[in-house]
FIMIRO-496036 format. One record per residue (C-alpha): chain; x, y, z. Coordinates in steps of 0.2 Angstrom, whole numbers, plus 2048, in hexadecimal, padded with zeros to 3 digits. Each point is the difference from the previous one (the first is absolute). Example, Ala and Ser with C-alpha at 12.3 -4.5 7.8 and 13.67 -1.06 7.14 Angstrom:
(rec 'A' (83E 7EA 827))
(rec 'A' (806 811 7FD))
***
This chain:
(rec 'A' (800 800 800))
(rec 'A' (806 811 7FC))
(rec 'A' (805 80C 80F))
(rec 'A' (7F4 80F 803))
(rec 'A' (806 810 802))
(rec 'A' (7F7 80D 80A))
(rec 'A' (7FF 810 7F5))
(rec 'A' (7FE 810 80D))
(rec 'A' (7EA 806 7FE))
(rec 'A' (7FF 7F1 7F9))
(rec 'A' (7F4 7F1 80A))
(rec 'A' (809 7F3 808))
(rec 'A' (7FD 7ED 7FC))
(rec 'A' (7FE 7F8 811))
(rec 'A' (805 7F1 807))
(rec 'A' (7FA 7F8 80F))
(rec 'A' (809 7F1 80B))
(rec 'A' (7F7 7F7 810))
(rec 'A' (7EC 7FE 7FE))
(rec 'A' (7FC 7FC 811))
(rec 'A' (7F3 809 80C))
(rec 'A' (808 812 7FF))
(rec 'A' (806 7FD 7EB))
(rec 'A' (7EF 7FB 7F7))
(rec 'A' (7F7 80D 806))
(rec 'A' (80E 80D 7FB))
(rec 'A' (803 7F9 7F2))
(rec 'A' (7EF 800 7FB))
(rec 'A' (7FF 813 803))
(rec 'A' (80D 802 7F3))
(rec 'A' (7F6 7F7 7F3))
(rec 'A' (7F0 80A 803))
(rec 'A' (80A 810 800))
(rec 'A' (806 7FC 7EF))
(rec 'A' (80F 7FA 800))
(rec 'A' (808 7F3 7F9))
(rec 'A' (807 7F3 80D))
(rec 'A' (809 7F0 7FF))
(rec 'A' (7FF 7F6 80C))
(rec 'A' (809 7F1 809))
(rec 'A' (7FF 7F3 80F))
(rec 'A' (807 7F3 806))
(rec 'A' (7F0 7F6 800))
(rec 'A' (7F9 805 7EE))
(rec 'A' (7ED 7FC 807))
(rec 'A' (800 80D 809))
(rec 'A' (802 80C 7F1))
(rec 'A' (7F4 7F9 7F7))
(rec 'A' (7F1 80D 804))
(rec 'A' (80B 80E 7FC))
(rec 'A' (805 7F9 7EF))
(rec 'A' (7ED 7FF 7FE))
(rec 'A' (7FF 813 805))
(rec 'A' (80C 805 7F1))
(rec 'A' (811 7FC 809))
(rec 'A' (810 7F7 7F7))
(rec 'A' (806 7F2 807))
(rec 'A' (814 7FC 800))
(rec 'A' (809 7EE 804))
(rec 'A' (80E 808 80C))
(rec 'A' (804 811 809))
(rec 'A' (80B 803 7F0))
(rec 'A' (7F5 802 7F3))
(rec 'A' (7F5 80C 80C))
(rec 'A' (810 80C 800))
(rec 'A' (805 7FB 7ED))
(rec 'A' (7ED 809 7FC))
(rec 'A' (7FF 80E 80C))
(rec 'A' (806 80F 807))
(rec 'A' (7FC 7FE 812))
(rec 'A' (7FE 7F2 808))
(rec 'A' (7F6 801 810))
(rec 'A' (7FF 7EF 80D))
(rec 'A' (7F8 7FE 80F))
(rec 'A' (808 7F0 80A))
(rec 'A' (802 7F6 80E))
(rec 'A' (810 802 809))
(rec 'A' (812 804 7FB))
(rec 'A' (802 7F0 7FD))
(rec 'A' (7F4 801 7F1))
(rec 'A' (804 80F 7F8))
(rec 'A' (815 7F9 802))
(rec 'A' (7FB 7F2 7F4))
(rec 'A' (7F5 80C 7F1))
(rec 'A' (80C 80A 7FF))
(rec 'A' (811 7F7 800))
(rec 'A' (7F8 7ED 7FC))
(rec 'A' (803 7F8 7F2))
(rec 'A' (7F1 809 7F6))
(rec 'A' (800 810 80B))
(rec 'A' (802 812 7FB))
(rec 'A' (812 800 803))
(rec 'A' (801 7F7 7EE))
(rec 'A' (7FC 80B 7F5))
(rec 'A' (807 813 7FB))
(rec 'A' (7FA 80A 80E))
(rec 'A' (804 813 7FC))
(rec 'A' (7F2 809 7FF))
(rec 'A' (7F4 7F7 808))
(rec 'A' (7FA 802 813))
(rec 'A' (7F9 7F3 80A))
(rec 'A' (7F3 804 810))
(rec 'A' (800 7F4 80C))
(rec 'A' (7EF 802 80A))
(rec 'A' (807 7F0 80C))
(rec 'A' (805 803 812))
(rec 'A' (811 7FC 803))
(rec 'A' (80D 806 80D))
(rec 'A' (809 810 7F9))
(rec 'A' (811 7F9 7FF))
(rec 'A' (7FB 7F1 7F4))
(rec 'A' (7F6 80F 7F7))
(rec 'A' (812 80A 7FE))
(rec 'A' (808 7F1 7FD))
(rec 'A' (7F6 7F8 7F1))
(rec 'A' (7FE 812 7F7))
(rec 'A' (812 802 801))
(rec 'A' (804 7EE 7FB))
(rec 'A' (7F5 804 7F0))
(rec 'A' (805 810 7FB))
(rec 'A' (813 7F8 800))
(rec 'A' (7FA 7F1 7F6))
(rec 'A' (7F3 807 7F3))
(rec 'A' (800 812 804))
(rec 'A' (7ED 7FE 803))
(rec 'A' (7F8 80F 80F))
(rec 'A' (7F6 7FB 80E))
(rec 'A' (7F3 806 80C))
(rec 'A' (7FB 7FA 810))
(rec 'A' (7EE 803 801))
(rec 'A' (7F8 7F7 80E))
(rec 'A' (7EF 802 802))
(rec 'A' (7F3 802 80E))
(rec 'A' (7ED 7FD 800))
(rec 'A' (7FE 7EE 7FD))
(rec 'A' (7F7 7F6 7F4))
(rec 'A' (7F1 80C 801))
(rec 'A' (808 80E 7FB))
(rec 'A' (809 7F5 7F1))
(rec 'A' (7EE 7FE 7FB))
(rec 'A' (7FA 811 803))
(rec 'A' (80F 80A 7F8))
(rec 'A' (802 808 812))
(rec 'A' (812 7F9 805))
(rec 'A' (80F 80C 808))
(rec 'A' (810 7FF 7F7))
(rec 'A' (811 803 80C))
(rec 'A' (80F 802 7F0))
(rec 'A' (811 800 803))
(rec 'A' (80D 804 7F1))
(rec 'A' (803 80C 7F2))
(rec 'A' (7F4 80C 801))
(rec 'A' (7FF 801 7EC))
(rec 'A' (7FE 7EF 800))
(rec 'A' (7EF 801 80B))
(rec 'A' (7F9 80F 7F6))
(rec 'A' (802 7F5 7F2))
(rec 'A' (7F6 7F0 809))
(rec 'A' (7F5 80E 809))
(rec 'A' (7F0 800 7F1))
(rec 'A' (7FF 7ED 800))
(rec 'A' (803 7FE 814))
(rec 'A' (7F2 80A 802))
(rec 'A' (7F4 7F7 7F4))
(rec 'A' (802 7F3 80D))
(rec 'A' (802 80B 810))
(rec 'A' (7FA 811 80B))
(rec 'A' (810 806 802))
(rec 'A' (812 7FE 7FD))
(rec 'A' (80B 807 809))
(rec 'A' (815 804 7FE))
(rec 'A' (809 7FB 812))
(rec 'A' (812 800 7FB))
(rec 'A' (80E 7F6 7F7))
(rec 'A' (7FE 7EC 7FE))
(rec 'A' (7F9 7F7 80F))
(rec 'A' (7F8 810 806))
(rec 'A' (7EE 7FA 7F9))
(rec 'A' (803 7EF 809))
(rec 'A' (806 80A 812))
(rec 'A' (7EF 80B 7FF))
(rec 'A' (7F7 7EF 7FE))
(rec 'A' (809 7FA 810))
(rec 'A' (7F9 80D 807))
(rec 'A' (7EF 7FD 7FA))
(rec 'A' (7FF 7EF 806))
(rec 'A' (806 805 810))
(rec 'A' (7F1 80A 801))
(rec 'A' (7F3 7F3 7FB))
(rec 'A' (809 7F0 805))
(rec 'A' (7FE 80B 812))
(rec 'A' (7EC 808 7FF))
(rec 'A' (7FE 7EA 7F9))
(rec 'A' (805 7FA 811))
(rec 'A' (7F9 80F 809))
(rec 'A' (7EE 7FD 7F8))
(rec 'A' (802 7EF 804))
(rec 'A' (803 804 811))
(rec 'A' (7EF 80D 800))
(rec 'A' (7F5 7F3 7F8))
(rec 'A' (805 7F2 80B))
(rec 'A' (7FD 80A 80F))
(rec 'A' (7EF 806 7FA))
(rec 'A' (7F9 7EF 7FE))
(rec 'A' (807 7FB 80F))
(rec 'A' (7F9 80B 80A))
(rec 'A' (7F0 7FD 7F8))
(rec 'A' (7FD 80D 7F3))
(rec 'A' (7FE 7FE 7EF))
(rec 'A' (811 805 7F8))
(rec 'A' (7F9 800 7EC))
(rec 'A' (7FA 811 808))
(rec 'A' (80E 809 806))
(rec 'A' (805 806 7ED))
(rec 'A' (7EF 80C 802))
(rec 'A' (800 804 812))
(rec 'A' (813 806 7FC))
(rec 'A' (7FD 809 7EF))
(rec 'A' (805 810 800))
(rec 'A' (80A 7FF 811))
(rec 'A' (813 801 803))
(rec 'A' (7FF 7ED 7FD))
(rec 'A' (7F9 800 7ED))
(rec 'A' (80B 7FC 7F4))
(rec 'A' (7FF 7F6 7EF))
(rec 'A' (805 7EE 80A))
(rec 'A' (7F5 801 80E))
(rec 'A' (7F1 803 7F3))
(rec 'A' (806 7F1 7F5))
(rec 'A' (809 7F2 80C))
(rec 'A' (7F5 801 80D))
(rec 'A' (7F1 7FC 7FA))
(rec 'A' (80B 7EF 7F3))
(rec 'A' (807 7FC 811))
(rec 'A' (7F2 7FD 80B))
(rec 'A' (7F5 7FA 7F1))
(rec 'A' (80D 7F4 7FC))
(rec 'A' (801 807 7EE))
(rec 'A' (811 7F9 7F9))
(rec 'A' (7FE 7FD 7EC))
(rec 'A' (805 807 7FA))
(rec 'A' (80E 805 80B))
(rec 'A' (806 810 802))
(rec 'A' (811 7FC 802))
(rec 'A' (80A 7EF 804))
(rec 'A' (807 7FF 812))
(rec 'A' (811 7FB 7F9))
(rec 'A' (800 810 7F5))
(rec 'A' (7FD 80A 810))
(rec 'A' (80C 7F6 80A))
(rec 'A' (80D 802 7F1))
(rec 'A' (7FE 815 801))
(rec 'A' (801 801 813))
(rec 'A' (80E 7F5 804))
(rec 'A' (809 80D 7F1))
(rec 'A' (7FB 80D 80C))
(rec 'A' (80A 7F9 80A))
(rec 'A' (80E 7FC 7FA))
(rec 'A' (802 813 7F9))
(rec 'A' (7FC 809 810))
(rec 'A' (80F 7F2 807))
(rec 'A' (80A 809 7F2))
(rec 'A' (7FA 812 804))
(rec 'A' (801 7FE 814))
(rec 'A' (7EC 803 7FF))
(rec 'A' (7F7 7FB 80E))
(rec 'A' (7EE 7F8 7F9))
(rec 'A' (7FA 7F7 80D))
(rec 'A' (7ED 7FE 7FA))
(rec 'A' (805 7FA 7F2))
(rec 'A' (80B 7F2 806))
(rec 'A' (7F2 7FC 80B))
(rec 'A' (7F3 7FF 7EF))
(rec 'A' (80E 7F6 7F9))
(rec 'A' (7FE 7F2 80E))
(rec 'A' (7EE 800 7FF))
(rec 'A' (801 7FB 7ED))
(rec 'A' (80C 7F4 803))
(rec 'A' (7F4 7F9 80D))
(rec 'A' (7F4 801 7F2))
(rec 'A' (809 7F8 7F2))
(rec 'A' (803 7F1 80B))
(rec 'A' (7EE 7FF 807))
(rec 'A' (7F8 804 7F1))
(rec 'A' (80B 7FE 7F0))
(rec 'A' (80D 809 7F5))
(rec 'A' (7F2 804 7F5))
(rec 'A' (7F2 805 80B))
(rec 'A' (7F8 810 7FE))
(rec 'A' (80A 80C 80A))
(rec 'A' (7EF 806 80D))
(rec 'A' (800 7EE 806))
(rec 'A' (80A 808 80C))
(rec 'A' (7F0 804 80A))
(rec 'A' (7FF 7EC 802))
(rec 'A' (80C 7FE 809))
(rec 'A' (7FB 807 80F))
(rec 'A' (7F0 7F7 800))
(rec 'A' (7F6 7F5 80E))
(rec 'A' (804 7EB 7FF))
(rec 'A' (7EF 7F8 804))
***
């Protein structure tokens, strides 16, 4: 396949890598937007409705960047994205110099600094880290927050199609700058997670009924965007689909902690919402939804 190469005004030709809970529905956006998108995932079913819905579909992470000028993915873990880009089909393969890739997955910021200077040495191919908050609701509902880090002409470039699949996007810093604002992000939720746990369970203990306490706060210093949405999930049991995996929120908060270890920040919440998860990815499973941490503090008959 012949390499693309991005003209400036011109419309990009989009790839997308990872169609999981977070990709499909962004990826989805970019069709309906327009666009032309080729896609790719490691299990090809899963791409089948967007192929349906006008996308391309391509064998291997190569021939995604062979056919397009940015390249977004959203993946697992570090793990993951190590082995689309330098595998044996990944993006490292192919000439790299002027395209971008925007990585949506949530990663620690070292692995993001060390995989976008790793490729720029082999390929000469840009990156941003773009993690992204809002979960798979805000996927569907075009609504997400975008945390970048990188060239800031690089995320003016990816800024028109970011924001055909998000709210906001927003410019943090250098590489690994989009992945530290996300850290801080999931401190915030992985914390008001255990927190609304810990009001819900104390509600129905005390013999009132908790699905309530989203209206009877609303409004009140306590509102806020997860006490109206985990709440309710959580005491209603509503769990598929999940908002989030435990072992992706465990994953984010034990990067907290390794980075306040290498800043001399104290973030002792946190640590605490990190040993919860852990409880709950042994009680519960690696890939139980992540308000299933409200179970664990319930009554054995």
């Amino acid at each position: 396949m012949s390499e693309v190469r991005p003209m400036q005004g011109s419309v990009e030709s989009l790839g997308y890598l990872g169609l999981g809970m977070m990709g499909t529905p962004m990826a989805r956006r970019l069709l309906n937007a327009g666009y032309m998108v080729t896609v790719w995932n490691r299990s090809q079913a899963k791409a089948a409705p967007l192929v349906k819905a006008g996308a391309k579909l391509a064998d291997d992470p190569s021939s995604v960047a062979n056919t397009s000028g940015i390249i977004f993915m959203c993946l697992t873990d570090a793990n993951a994205v190590e082995d689309v880009v330098f595998g044996a089909e990944g993006l490292a393969t192919v000439p790299g110099a002027g395209k971008l890739v925007v990585d949506f997955s949530s990663i620690h910021p070292d692995a993001a600094r060390a995989i976008a200077t790793r490729l720029r040495a082999v390929n000469g191919m840009d990156w941003i880290d773009a993690p992204v908050s809002g979960g798979s609701k805000g996927a569907e509902e075009g609504t997400l927050a975008v945390m970048a880090g990188g060239d800031a002409a690089a995320v003016e470039r990816a800024r028109p199609y970011v924001l055909a699949m998000a709210r906001r996007l927003t410019h943090m810093g250098p590489t690994g700058a989009g992945q530290t604002a996300k850290l801080c992000n999931q401190i915030i939720v992985g914390c008001a997670m255990a927190v609304l746990a810990e009001a819900a369970r104390l509600a129905t203990n005390a013999g009132i009924d908790a699905a309530r306490l989203p209206e009877a706060l609303a409004g009140g210093f306590a509102d806020s965007i997860p006490l109206q949405l985990f709440v309710p999930r959580m005491v209603q049991g509503i769990h598929s689909p999940p908002l989030g995996h435990v072992a992706t929120m465990l994953k984010d908060l034990d990067a907290v902690v390794d980075v306040a270890q290498q800043t001399s920040t104290p973030v002792p919440m946190a640590a605490l919402a990190s040993q919860l998860f852990r409880m709950a990815k042994a009680s519960r499973g690696a890939d139980a939804d992540a308000l299933e941490i409200y179970k664990l503090s319930e009554r054995r008959a």
